[in-house]
C-alpha positions as CSV (number, residue, x, y, z in Angstrom):
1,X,-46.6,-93.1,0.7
2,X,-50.2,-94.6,-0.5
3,X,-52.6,-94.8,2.3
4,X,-55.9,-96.3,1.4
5,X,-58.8,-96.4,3.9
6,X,-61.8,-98.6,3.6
7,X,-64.9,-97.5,5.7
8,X,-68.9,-97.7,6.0
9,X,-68.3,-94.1,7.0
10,X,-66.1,-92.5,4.5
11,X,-67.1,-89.3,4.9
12,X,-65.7,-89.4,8.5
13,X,-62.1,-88.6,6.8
14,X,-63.0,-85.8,4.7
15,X,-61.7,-83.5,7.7
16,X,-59.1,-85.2,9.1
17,X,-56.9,-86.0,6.1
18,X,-57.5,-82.6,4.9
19,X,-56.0,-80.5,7.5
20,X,-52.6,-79.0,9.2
21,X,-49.6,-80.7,8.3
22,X,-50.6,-84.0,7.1
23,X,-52.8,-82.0,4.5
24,X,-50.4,-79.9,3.4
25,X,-48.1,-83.1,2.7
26,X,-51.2,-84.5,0.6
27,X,-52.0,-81.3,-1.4
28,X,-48.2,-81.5,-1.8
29,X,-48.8,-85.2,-3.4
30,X,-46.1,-86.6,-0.6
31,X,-48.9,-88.7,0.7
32,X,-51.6,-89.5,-1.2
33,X,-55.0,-90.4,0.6
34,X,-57.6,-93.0,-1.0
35,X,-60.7,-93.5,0.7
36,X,-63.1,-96.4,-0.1
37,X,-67.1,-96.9,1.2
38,X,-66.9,-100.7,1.7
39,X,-71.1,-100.5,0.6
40,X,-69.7,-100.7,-2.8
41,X,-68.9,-104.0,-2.6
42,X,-71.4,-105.3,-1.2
43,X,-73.7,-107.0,-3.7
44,X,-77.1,-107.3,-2.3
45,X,-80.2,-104.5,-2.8
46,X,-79.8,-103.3,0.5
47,X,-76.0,-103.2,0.3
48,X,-75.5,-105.3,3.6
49,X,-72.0,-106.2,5.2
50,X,-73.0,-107.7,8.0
51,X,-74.6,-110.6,9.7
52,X,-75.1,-112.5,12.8
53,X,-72.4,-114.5,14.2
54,X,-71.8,-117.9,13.9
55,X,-72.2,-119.6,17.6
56,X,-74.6,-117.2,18.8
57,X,-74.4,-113.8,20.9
58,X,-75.1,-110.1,20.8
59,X,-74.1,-108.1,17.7
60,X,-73.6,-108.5,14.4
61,X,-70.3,-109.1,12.5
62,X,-68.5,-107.8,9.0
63,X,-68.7,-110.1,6.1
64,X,-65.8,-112.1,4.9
65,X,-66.9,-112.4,1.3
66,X,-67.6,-108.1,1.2
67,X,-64.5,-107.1,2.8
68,X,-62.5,-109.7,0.7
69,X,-63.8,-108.2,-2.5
70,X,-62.8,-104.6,-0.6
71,X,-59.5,-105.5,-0.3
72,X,-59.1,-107.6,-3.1
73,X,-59.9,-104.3,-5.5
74,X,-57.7,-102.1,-3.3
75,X,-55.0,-104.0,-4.0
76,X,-55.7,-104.4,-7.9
77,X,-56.1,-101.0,-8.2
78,X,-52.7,-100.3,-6.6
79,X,-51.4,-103.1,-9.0
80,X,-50.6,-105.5,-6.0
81,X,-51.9,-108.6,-7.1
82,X,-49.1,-110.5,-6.6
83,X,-47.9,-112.5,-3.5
84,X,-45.5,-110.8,-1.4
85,X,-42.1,-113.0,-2.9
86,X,-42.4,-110.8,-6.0
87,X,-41.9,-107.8,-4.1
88,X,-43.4,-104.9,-1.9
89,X,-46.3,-106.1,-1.0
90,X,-49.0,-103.5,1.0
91,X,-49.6,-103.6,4.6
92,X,-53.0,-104.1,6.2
93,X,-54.0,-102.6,9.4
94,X,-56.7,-103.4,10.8
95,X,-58.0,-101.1,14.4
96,X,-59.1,-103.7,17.1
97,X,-59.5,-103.6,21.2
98,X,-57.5,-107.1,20.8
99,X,-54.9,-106.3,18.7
100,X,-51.0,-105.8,19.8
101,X,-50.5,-102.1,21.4
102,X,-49.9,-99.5,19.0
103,X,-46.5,-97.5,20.3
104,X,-44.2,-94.7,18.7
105,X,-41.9,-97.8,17.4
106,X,-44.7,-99.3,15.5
107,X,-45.4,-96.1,13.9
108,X,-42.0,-95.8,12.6
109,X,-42.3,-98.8,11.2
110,X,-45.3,-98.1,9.5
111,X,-43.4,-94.9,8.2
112,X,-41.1,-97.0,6.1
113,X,-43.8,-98.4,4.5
114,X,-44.6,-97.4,0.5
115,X,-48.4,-98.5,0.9
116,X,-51.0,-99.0,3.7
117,X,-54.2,-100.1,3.8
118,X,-56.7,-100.2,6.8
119,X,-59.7,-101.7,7.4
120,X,-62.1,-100.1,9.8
121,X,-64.4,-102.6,11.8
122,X,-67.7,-102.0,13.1
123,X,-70.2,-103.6,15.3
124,X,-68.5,-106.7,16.9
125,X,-65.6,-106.7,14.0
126,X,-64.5,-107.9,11.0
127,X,-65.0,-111.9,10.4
128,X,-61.6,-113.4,11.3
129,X,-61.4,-115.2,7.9
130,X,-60.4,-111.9,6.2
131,X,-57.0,-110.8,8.5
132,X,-56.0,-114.8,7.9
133,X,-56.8,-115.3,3.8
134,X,-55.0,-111.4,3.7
135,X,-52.0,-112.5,5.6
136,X,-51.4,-115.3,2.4
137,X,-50.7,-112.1,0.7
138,X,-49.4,-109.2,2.6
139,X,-48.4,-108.6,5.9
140,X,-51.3,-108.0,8.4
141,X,-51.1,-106.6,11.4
142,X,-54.1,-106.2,13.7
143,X,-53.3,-103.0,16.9
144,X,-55.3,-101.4,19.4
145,X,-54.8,-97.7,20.0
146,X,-55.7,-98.2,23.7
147,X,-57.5,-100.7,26.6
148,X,-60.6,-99.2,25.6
149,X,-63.3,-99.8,23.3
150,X,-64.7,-97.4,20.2
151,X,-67.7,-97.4,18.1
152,X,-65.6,-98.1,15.0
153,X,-62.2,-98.5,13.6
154,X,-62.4,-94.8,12.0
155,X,-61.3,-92.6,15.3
156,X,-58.5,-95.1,15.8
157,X,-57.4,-95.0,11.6
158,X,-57.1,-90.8,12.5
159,X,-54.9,-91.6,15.4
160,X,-52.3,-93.9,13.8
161,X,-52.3,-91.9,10.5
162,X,-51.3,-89.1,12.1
163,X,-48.9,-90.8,14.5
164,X,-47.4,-92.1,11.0
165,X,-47.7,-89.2,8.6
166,X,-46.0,-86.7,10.8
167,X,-42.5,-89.0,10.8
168,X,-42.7,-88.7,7.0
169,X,-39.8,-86.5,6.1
170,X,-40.9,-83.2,4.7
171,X,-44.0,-83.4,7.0
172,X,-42.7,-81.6,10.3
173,X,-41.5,-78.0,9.9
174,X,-38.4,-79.0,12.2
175,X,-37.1,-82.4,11.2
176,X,-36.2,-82.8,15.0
177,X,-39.2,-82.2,16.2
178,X,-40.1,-86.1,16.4
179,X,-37.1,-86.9,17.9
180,X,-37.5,-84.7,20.8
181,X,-41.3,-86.4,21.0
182,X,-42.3,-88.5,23.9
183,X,-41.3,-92.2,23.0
184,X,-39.0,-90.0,20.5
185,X,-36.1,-91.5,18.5
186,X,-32.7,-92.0,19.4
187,X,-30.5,-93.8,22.4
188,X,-28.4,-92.7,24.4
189,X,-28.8,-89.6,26.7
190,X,-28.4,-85.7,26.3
191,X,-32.1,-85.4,25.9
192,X,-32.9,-88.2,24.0
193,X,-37.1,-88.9,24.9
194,X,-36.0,-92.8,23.9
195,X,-38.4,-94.4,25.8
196,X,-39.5,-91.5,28.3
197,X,-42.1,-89.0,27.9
198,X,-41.5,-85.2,27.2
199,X,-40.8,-83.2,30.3
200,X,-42.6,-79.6,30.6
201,X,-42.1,-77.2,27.6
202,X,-42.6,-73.1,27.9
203,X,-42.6,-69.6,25.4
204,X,-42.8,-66.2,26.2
205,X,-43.4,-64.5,28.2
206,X,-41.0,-65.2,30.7
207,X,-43.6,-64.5,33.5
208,X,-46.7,-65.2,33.7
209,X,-48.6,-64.6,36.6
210,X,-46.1,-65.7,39.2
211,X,-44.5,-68.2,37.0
212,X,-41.5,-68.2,36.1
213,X,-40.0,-70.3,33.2
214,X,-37.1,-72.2,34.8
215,X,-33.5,-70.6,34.5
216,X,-31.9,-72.9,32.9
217,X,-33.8,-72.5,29.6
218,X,-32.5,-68.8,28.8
219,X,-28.5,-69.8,30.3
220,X,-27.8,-70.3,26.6
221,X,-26.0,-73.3,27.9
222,X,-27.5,-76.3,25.2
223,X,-25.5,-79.0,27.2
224,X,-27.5,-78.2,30.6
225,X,-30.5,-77.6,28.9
226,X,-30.8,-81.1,27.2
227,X,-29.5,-82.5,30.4
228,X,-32.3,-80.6,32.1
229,X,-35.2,-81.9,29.8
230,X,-34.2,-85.5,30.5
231,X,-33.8,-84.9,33.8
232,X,-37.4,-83.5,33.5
233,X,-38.4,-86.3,31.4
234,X,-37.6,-88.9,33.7
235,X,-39.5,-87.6,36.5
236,X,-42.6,-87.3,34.7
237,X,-42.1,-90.3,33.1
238,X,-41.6,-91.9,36.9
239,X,-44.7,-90.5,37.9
240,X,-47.1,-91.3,35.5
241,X,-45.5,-94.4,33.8
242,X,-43.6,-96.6,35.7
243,X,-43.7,-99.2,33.6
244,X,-41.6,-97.3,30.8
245,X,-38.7,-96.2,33.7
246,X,-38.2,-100.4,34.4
247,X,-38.6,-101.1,30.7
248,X,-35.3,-98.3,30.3
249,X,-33.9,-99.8,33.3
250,X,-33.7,-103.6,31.8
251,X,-32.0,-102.6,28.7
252,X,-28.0,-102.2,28.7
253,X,-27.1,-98.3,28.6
254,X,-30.8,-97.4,28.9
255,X,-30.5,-95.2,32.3
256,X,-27.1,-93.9,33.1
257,X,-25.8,-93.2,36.3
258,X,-26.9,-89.8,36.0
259,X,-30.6,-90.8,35.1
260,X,-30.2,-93.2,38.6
261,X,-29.4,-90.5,40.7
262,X,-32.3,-88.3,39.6
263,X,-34.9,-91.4,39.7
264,X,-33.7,-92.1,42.8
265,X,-34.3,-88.6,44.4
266,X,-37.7,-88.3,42.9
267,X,-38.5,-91.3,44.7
268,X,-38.4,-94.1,42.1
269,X,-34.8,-95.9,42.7
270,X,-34.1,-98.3,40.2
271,X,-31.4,-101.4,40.9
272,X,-31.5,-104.7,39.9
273,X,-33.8,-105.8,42.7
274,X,-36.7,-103.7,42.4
275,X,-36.5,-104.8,38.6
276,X,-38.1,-107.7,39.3
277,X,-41.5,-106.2,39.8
């Protein structure tokens, strides 16, 4: 996979993409991590890219005519000129408090992807002209990381990179390590985290001041234990995001009866009536 990154700030990657697993899998050439200073592109003395916004109001916004040249070069450079009928075309993320919610689906989506490209906003964003003449050419796709608002697009670029990179294969140690992930892959149940989050997780030792890890995990018995962790998943997941239980609960096979009964004595029923809200 090609990621390229285009930043006022590129030295805020020179950690990041350097480190753990996901920089092993670059030293490794498996992903192979491009990042651009959007200055350089910029064609006045002072090497500006932004300026105030049309209609008034606080801030200051990224220029069209900068970025375009940005991501017009990007894509040269990755010999991507053409439209997206001839074939493959890269896909441009672009970090924004308004965009649609970034989730562990989108991510493997982005994982299928041969090239990415994001653009990292600042001050009050990136004009709007840029996501719409880019979308003539390659598919665009503007996310938000959370109902919150950054400095930059740079923080959120780490989060999604790393969300992405880690479902590359090679990248994980233990290939089923993403499955078993919160939001992990998979339907079904035997502890599947399809749409739940990840229950409680324990090592050695076995006590630790007054703690015991639960018996079940050393029975040896893999059936019980899976059926244990999404039993454990689903009570989290009930407590902290109730949403995701009625989301399971209004797909066909997505709780069982099994998963009913232990909603139900955690205190979260879930039938077709209380669905409605």
């Amino acid at each position: 996979m090609r990621i390229d990154i285009i930043t006022i700030f590129p030295d805020y990657f020179t950690g990041p993409l350097n480190v753990s697993l996901i920089g092993k899998a670059a030293a490794r050439e498996d992903i192979g991590f491009r990042v651009h200073d959007l200055r350089r592109w910029a064609t006045d003395v002072h090497h500006t890219v932004d300026d105030t916004p049309f209609g008034g109001g606080p801030g200051m916004v990224m220029k069209p005519d900068v970025w375009g040249a940005a991501i017009d070069s990007v894509l040269s450079a990755a010999g991507e000129t053409a439209p997206p009928a001839a074939g493959g075309p890269a896909r441009l993320v672009v970090p924004t408090p308004s965009g649609t919610p970034f989730t562990q689906d989108l991510a493997a989506t982005y994982a299928a992807e041969r090239h990415l490209v994001f653009a990292c906003g600042r001050y009050e964003g990136i004009d709007a002209r840029v996501a719409a003449d880019a979308r003539s050419r390659m598919p665009v796709d503007e996310v938000s990381i959370g109902d919150y608002v950054l400095a930059g697009g740079e923080a959120a670029v780490v989060v999604i990179v790393e969300a992405v990179c880690r479902l590359l294969p090679g990248v994980l140690g233990n290939e089923r390590s993403a499955a078993d992930d919160s939001f992990g892959g998979g339907g079904g149940g035997g502890g599947t985290m399809r749409g739940l989050l990840e229950g409680p997780v324990y090592t050695r030792p076995r006590s630790w001041r007054g703690h015991e890890v639960p018996p079940v995990l050393l029975s040896g018995d893999h059936a019980a234990i899976a059926r244990w962790q999404r039993d454990e998943a689903l009570r989290r997941t009930a407590a902290t995001r109730p949403d995701l239980i009625r989301r399971l609960a209004a797909v066909p096979d997505g709780l069982g009866d099994r998963d009913r009964k232990v909603l139900a004595e955690a205190g979260f029923p879930v039938d077709a009536k209380n669905m409605a809200h």
